[in-house]
N, CA, C and O atoms as a printed pandas DataFrame, in Angstrom:
     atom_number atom_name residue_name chain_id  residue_number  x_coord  y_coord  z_coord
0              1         N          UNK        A               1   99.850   42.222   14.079
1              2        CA          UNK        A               1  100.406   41.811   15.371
2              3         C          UNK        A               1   99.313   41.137   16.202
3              4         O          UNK        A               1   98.130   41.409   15.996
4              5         N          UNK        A               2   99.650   40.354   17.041
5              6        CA          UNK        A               2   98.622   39.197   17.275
6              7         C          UNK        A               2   98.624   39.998   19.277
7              8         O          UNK        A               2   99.562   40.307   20.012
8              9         N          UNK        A               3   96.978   40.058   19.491
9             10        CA          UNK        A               3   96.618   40.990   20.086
10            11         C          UNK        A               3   98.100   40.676   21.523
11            12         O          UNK        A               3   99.066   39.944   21.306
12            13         N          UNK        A               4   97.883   41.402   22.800
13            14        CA          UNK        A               4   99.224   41.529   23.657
14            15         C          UNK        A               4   97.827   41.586   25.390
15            16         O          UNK        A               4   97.571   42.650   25.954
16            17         N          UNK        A               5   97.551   40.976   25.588
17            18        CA          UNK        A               5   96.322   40.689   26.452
18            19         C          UNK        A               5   97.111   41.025   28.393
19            20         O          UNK        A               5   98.063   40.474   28.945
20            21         N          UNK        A               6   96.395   41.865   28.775
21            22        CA          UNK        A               6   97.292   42.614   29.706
22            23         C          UNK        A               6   96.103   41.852   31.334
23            24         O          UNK        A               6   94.955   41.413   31.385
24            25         N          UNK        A               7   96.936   42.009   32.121
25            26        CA          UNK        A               7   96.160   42.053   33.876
26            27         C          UNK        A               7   96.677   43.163   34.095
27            28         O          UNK        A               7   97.767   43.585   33.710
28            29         N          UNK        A               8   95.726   43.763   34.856
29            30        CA          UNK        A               8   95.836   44.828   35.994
30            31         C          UNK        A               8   95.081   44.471   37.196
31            32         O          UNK        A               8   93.881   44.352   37.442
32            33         N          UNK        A               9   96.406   44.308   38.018
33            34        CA          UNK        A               9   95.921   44.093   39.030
34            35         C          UNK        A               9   95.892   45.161   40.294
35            36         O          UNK        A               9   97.022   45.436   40.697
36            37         N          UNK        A              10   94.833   45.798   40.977
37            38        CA          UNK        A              10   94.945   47.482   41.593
38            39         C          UNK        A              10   93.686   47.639   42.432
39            40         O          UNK        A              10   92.622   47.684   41.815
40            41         N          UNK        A              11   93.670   47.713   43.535
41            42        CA          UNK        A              11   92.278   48.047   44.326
42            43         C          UNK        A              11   91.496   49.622   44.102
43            44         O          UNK        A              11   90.303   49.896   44.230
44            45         N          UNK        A              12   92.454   50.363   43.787
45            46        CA          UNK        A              12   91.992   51.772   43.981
46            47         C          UNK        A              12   91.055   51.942   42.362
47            48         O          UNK        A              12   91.473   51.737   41.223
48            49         N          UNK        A              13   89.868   52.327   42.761
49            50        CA          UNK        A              13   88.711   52.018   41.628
50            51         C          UNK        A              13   89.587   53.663   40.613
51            52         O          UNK        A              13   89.494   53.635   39.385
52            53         N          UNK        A              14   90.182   54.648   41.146
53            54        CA          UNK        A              14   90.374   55.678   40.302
54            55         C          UNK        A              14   91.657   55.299   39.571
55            56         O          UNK        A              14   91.797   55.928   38.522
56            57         N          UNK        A              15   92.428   54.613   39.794
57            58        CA          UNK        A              15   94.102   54.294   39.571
58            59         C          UNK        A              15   93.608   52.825   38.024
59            60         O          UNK        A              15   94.211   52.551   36.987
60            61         N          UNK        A              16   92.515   52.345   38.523
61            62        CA          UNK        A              16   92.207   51.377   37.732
62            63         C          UNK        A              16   91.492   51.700   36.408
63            64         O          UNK        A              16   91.509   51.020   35.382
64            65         N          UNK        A              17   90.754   53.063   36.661
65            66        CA          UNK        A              17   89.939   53.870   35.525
66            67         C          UNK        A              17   91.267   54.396   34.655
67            68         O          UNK        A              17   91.494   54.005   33.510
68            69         N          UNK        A              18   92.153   55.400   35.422
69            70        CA          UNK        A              18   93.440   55.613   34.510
70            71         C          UNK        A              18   94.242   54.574   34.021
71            72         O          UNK        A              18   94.160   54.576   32.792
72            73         N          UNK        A              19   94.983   53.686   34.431
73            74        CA          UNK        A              19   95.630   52.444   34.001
74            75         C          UNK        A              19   94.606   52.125   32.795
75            76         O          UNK        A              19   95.107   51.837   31.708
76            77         N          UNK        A              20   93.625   52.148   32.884
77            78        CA          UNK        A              20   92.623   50.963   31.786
78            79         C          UNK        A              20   92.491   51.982   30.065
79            80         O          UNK        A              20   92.586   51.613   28.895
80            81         N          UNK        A              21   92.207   53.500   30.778
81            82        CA          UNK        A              21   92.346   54.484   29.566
82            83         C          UNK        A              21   93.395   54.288   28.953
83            84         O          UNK        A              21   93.301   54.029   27.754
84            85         N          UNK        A              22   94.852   54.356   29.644
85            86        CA          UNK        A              22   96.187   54.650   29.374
86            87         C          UNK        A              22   96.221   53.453   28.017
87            88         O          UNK        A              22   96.342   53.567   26.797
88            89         N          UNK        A              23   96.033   52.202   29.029
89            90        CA          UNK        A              23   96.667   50.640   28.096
90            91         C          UNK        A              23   95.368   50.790   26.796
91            92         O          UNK        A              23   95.768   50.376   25.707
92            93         N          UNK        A              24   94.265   51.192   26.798
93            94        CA          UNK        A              24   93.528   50.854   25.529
94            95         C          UNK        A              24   93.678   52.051   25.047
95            96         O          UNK        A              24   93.202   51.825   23.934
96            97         N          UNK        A              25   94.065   53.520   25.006
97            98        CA          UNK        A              25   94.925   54.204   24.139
98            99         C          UNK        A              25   96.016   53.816   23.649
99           100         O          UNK        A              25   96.314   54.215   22.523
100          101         N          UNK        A              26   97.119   52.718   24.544
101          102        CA          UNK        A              26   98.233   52.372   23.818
102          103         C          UNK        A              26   97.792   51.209   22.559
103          104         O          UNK        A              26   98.466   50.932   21.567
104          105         N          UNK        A              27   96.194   50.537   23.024
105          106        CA          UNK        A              27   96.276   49.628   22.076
106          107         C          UNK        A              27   96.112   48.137   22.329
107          108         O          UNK        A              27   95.890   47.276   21.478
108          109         N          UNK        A              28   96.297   47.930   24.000
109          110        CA          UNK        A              28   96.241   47.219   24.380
110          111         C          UNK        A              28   95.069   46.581   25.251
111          112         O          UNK        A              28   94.346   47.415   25.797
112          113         N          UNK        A              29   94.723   45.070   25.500
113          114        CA          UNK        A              29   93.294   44.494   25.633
114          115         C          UNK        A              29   93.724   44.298   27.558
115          116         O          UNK        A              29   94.807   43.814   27.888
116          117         N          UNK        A              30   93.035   44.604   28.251
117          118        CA          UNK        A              30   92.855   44.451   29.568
118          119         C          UNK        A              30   92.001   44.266   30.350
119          120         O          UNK        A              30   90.925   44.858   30.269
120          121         N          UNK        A              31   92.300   43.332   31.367
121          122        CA          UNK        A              31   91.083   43.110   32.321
122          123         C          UNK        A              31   91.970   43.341   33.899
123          124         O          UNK        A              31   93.146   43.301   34.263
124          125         N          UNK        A              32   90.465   43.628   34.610
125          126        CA          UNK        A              32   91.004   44.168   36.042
126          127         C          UNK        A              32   90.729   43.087   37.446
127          128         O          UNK        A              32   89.669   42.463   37.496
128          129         N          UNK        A              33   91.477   42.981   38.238
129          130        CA          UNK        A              33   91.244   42.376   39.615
130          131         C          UNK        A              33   91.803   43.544   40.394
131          132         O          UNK        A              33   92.701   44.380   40.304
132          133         N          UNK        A              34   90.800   43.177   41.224
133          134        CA          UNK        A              34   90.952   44.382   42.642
134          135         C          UNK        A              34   91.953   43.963   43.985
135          136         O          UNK        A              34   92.199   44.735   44.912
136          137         N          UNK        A              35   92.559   42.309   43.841
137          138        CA          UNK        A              35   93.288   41.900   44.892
138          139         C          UNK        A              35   94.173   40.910   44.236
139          140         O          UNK        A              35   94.103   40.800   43.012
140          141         N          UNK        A              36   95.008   40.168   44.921
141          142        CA          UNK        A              36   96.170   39.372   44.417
142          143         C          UNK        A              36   95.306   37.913   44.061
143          144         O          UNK        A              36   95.436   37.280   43.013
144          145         N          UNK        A              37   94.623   37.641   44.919
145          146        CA          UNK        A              37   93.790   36.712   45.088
146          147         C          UNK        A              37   92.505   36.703   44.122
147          148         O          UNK        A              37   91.909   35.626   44.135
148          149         N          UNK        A              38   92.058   37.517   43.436
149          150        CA          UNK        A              38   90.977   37.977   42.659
150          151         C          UNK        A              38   91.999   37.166   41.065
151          152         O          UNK        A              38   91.667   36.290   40.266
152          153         N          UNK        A              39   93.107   37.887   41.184
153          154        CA          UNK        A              39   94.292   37.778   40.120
154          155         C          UNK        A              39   94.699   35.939   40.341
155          156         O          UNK        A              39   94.275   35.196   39.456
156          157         N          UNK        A              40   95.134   35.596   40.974
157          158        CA          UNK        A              40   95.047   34.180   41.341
158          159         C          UNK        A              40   94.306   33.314   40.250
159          160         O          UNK        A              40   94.692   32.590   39.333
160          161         N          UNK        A              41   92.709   33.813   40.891
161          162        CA          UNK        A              41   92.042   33.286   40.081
162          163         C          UNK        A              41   91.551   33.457   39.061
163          164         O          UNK        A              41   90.739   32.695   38.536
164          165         N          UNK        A              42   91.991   34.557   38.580
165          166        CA          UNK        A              42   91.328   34.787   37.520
166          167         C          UNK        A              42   92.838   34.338   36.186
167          168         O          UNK        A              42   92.575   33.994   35.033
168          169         N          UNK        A              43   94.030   34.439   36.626
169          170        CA          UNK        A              43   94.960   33.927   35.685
170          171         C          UNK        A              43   94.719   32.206   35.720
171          172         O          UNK        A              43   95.059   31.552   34.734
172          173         N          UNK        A              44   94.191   31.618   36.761
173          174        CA          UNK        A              44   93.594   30.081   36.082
174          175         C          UNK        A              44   92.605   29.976   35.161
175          176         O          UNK        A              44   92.409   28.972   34.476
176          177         N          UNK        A              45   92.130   30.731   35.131
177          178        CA          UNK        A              45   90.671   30.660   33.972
178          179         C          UNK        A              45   91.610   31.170   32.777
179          180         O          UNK        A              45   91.559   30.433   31.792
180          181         N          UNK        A              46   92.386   32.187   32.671
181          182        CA          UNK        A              46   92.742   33.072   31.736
182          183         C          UNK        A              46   93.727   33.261   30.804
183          184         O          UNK        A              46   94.054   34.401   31.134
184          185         N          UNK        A              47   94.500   32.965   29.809
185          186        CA          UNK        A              47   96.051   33.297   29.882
186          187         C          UNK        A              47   95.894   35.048   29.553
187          188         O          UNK        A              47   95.079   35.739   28.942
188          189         N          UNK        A              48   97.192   35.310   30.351
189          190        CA          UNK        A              48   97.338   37.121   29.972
190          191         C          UNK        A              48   99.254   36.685   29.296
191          192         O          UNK        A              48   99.864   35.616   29.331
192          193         N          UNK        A              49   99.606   37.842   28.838
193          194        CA          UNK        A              49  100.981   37.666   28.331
194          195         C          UNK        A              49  101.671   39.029   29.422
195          196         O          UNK        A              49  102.693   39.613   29.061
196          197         N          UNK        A              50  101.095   39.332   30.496
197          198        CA          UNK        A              50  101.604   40.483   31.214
198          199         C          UNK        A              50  100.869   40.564   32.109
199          200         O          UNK        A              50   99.693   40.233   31.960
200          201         N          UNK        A              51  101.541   41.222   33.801
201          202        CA          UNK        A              51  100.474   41.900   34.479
202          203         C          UNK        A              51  100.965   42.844   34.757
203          204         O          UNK        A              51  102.194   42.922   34.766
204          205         N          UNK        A              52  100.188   43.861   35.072
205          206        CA          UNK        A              52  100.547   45.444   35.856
206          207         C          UNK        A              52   99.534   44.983   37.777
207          208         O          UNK        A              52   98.399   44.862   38.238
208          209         N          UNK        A              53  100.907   44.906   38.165
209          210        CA          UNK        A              53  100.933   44.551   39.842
210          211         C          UNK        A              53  100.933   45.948   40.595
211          212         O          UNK        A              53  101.923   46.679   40.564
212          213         N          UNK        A              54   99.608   46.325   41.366
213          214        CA          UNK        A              54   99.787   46.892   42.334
214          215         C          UNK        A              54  100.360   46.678   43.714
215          216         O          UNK        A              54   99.636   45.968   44.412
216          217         N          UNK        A              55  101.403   47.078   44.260
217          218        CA          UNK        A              55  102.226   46.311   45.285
218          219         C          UNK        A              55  101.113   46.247   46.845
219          220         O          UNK        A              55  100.792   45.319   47.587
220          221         N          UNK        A              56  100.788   47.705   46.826
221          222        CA          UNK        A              56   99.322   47.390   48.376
222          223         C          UNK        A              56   98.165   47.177   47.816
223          224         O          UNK        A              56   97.378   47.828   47.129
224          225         N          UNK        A              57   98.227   46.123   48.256
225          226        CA          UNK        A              57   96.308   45.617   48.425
226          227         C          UNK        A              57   96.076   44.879   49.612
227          228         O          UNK        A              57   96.768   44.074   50.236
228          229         N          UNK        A              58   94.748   45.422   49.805
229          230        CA          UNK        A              58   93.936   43.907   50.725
230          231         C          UNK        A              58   93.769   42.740   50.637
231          232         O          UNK        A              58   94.395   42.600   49.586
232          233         N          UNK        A              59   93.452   41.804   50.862
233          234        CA          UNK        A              59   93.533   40.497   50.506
234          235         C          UNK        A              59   94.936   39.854   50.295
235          236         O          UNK        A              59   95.341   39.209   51.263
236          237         N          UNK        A              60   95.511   39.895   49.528
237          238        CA          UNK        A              60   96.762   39.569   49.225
238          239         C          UNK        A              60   97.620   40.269   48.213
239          240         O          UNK        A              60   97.707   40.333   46.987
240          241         N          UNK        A              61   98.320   40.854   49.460
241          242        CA          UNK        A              61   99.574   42.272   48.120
242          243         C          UNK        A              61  100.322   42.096   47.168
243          244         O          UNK        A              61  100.441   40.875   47.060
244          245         N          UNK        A              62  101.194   42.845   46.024
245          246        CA          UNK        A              62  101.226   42.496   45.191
246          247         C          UNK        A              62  102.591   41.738   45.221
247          248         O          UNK        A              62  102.703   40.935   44.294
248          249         N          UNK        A              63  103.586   41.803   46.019
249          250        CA          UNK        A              63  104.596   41.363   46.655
250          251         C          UNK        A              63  104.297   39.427   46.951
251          252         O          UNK        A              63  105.018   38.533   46.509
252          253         N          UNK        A              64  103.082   39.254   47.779
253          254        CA          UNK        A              64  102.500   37.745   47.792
254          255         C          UNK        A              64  102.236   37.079   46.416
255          256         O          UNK        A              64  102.676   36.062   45.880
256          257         N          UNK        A              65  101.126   38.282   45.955
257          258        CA          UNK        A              65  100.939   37.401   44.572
258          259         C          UNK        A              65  102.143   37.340   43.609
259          260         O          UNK        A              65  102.081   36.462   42.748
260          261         N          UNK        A              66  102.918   37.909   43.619
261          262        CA          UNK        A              66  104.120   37.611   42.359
262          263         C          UNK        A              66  104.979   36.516   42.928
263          264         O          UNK        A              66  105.641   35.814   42.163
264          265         N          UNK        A              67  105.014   36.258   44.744
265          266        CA          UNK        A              67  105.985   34.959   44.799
266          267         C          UNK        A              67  104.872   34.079   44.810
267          268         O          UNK        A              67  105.497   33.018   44.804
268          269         N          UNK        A              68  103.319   33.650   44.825
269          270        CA          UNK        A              68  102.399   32.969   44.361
270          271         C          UNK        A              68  102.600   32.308   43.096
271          272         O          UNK        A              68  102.543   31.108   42.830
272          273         N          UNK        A              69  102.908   33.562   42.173
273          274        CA          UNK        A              69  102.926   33.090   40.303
274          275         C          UNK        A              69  104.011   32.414   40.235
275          276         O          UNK        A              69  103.938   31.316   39.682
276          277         N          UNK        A              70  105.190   32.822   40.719
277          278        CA          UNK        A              70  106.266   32.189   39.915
278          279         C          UNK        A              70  106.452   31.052   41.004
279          280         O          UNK        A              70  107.237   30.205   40.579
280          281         N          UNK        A              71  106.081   30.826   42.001
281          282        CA          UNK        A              71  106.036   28.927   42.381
282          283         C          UNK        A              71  104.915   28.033   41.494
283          284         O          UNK        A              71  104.954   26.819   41.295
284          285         N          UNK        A              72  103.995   28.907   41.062
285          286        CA          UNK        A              72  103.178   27.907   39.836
286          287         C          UNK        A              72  104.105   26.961   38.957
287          288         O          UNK        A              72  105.171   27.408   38.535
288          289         N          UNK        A              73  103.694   25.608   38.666
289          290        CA          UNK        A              73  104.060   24.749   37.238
290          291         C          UNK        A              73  103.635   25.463   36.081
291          292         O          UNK        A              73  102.514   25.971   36.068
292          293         N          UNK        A              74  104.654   25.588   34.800
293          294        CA          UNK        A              74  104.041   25.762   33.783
294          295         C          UNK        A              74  104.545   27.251   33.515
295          296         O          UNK        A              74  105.131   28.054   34.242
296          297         N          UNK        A              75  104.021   27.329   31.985
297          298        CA          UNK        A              75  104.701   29.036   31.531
298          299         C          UNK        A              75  104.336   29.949   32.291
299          300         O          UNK        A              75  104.993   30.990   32.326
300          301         N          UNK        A              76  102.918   29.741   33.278
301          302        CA          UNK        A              76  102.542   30.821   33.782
302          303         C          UNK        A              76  103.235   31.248   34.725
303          304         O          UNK        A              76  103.159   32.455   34.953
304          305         N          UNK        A              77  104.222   30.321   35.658
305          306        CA          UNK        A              77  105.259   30.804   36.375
306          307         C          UNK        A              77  105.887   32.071   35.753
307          308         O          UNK        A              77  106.000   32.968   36.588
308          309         N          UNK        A              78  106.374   32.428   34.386
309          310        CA          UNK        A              78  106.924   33.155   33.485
310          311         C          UNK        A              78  106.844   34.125   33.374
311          312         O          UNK        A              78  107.806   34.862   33.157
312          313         N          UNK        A              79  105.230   34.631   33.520
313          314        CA          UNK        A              79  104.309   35.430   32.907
314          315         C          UNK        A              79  105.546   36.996   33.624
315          316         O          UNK        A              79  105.925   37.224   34.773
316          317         N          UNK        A              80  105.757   37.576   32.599
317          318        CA          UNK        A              80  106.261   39.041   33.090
318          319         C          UNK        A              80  105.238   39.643   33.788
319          320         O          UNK        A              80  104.049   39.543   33.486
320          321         N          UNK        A              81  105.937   40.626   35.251
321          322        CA          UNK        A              81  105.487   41.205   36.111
322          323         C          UNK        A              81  106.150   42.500   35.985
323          324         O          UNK        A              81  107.370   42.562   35.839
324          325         N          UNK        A              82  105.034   44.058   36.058
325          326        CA          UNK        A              82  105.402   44.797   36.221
326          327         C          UNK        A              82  104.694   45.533   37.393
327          328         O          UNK        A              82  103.522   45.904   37.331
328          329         N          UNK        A              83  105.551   45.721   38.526
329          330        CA          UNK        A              83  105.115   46.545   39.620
330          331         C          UNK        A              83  104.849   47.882   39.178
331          332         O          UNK        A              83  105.325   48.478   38.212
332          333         N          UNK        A              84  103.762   48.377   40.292
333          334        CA          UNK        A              84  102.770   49.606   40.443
334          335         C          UNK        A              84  102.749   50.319   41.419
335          336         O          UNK        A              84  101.775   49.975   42.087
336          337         N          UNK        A              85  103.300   51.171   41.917
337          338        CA          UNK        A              85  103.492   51.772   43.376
338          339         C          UNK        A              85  103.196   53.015   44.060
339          340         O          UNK        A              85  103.290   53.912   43.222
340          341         N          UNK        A              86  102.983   53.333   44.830
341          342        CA          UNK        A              86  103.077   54.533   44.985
342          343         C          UNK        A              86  104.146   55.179   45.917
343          344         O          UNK        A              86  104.174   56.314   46.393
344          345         N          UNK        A              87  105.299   53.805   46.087
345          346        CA          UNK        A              87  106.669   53.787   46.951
346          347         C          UNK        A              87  107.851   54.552   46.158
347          348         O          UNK        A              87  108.461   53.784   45.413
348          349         N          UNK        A              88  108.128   55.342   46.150
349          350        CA          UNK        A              88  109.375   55.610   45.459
350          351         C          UNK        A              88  110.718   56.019   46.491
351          352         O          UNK        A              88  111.512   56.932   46.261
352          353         N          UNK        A              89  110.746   55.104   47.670
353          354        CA          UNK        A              89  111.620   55.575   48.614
354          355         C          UNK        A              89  112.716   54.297   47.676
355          356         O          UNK        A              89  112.599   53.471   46.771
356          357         N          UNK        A              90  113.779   54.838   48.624
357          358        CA          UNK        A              90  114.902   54.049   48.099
358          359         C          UNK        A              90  114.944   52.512   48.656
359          360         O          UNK        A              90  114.486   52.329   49.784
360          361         N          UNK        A              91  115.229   51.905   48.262
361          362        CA          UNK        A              91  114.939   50.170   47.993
362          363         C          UNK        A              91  113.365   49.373   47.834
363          364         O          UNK        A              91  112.828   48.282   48.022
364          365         N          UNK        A              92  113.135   50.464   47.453
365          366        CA          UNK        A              92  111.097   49.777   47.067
366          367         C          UNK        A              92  111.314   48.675   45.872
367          368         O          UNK        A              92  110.787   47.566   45.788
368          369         N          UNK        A              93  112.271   49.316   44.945
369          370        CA          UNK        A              93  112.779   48.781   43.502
370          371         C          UNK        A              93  113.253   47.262   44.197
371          372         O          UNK        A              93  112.659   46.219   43.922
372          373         N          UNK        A              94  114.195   47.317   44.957
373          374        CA          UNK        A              94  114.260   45.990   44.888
374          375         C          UNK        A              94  113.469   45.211   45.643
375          376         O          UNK        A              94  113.172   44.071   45.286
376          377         N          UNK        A              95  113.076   45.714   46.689
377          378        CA          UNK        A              95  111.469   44.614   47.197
378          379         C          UNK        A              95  110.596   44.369   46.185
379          380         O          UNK        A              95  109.614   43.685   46.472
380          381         N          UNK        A              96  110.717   44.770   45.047
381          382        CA          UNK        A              96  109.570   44.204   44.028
382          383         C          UNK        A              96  110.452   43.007   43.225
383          384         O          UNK        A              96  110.109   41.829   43.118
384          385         N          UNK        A              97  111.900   43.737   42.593
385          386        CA          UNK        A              97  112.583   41.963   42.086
386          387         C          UNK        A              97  112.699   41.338   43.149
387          388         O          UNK        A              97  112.104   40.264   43.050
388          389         N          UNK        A              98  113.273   41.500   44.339
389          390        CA          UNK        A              98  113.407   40.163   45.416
390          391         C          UNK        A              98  111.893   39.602   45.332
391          392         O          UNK        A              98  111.989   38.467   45.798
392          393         N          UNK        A              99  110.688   39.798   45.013
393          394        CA          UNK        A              99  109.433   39.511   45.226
394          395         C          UNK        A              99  109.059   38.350   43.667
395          396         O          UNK        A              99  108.236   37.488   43.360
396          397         N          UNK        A             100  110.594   39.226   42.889
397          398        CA          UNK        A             100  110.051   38.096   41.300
398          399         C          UNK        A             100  109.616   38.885   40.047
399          400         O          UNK        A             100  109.798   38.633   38.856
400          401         N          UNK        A             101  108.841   40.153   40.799
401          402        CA          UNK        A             101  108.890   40.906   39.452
402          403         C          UNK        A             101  109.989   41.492   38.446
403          404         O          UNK        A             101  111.148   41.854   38.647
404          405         N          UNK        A             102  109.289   41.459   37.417
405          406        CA          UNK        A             102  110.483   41.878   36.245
406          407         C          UNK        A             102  110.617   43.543   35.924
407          408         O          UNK        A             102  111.681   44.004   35.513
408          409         N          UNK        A             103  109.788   44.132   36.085
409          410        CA          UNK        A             103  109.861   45.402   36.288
410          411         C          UNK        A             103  109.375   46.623   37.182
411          412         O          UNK        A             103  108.553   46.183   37.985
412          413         N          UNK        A             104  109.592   48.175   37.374
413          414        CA          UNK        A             104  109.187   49.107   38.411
414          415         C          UNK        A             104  108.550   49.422   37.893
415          416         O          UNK        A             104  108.414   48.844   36.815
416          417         N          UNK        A             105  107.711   50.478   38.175
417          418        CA          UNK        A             105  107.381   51.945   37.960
418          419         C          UNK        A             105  106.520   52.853   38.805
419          420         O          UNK        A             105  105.919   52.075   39.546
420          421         N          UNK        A             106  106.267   53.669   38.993
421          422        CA          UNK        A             106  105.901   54.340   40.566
422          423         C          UNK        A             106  104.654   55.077   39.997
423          424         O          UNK        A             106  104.508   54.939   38.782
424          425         N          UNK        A             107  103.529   55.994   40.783
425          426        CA          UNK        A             107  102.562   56.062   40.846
426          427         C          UNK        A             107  102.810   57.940   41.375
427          428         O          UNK        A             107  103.325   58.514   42.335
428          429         N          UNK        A             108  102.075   58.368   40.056
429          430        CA          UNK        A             108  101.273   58.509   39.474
430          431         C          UNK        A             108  102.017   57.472   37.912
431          432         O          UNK        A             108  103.194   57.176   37.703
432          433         N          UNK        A             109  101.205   57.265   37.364
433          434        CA          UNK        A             109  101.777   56.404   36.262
434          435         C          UNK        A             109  101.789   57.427   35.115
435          436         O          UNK        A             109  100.822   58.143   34.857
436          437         N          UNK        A             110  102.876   57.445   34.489
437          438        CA          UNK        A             110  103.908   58.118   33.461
438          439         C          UNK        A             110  103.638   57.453   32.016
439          440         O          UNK        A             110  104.226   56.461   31.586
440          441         N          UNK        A             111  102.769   58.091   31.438
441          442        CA          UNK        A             111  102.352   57.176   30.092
442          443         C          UNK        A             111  103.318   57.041   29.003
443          444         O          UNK        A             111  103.326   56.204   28.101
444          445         N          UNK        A             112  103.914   57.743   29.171
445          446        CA          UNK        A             112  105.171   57.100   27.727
446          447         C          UNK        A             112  106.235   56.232   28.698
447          448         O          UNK        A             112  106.522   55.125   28.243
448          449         N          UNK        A             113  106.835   56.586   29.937
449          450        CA          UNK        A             113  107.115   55.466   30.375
450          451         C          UNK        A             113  106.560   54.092   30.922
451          452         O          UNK        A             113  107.279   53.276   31.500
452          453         N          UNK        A             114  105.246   53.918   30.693
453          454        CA          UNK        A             114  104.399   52.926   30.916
454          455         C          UNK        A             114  104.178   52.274   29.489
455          456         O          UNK        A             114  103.844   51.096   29.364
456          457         N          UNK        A             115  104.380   53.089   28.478
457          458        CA          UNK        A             115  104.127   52.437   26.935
458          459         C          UNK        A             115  105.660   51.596   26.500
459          460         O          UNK        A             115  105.820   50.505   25.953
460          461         N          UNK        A             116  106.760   52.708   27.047
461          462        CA          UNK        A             116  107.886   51.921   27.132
462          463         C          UNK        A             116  108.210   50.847   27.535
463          464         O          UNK        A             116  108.764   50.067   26.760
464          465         N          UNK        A             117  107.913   50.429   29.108
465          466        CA          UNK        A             117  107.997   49.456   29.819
466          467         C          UNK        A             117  107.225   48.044   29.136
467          468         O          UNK        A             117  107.631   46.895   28.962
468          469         N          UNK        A             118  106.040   48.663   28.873
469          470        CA          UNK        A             118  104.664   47.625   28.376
470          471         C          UNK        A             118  105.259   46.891   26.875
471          472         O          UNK        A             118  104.984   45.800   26.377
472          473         N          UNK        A             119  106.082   47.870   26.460
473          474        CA          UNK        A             119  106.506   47.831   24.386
474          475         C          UNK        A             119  107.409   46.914   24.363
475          476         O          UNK        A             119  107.546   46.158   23.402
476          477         N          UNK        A             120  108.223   46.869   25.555
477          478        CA          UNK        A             120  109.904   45.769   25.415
478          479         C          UNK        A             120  109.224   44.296   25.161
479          480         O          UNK        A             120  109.342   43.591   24.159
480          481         N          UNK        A             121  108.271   43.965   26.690
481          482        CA          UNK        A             121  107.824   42.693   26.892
482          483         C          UNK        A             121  106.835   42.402   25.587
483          484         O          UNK        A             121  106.847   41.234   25.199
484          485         N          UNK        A             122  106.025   43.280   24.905
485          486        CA          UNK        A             122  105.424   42.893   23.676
486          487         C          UNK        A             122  106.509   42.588   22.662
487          488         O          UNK        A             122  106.616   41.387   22.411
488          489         N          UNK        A             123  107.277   43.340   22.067
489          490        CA          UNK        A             123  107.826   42.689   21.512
490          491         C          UNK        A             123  108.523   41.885   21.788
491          492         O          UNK        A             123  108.509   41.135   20.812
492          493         N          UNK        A             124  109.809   41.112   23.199
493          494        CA          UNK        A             124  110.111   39.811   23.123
494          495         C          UNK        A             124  109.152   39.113   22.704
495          496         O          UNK        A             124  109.530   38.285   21.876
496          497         N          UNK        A             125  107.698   39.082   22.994
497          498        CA          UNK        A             125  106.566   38.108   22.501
498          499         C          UNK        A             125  106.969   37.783   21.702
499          500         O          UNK        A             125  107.377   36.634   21.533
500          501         N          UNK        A             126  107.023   39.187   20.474
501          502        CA          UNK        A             126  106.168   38.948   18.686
502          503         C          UNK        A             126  107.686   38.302   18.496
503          504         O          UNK        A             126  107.671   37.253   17.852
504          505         N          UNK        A             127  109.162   38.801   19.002
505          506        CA          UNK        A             127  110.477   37.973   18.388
506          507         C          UNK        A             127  110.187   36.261   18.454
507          508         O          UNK        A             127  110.049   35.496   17.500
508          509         N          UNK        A             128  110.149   35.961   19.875
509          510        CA          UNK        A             128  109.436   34.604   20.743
510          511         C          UNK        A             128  108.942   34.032   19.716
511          512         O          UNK        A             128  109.610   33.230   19.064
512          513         N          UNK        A             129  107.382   34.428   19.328
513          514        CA          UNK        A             129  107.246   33.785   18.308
514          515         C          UNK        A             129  107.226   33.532   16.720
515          516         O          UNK        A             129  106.556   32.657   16.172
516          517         N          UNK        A             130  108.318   34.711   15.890
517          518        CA          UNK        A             130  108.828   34.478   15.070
518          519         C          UNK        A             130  109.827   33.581   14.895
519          520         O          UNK        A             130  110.053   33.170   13.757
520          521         N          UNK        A             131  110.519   33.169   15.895
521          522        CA          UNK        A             131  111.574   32.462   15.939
522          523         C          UNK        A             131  111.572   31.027   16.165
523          524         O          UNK        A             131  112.556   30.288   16.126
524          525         N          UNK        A             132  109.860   30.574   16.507
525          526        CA          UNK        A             132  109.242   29.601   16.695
526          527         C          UNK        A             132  109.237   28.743   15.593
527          528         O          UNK        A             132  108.625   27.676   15.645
């Protein structure tokens, strides 16, 4: 399987140590930005096939940067978004799709439901490009 190259994007230096254990126990290759804007730039230098969006940050939240990505030209508009939260009041879920992202999940992060979430969008990939 042809590697599945992840963003995490998350200010909180302890939330970013767990997220980073979690995804390279599942297997997966990741790099970190601490703001939306850090993420910005660093997906121009970069291609990722995913990000894990923290919704509060400084600089620019994760809510800005996901309607940022998808006004981009190009596949990277595309790029699947999965929100990171620590909101679990009722309509948080949809301030993250009205925002563009493609998926939830709330905080503390839930590792088999984070392997779940992470497993769908890998494999549309590997179908994607068998079918190529």
């Amino acid at each position: 399987m042809e590697s599945f190259k992840i963003l995490l994007v998350e200010d909180n230096l302890v939330n970013q140590k767990v997220a980073l254990a979690l995804l390279e126990k599942m297997g997966y290759q990741a790099d970190v930005t601490a703001n939306g804007q850090e993420a910005l730039d660093t997906l121009a230098q970069t291609p990722y096939d995913l990000i894990l969006m923290d919704c509060q940050m400084p600089v620019k939240d994760g809510y800005e940067t996901t309607r940022a990505i998808r006004a981009l030209d190009g596949p990277l508009s595309d790029i699947p978004i999965i929100a990171m939260t620590a909101n679990a009041m009722a309509g948080d879920d949809e301030k993250c799709y009205e925002a563009g992202m493609n998926d939830y999940m709330t905080k503390p992060i839930n590792s088999k439901l984070m392997a779940e979430k992470i497993g769908a969008f890998a494999n549309q990939k590997n179908v994607a490009k068998t079918d190529e």
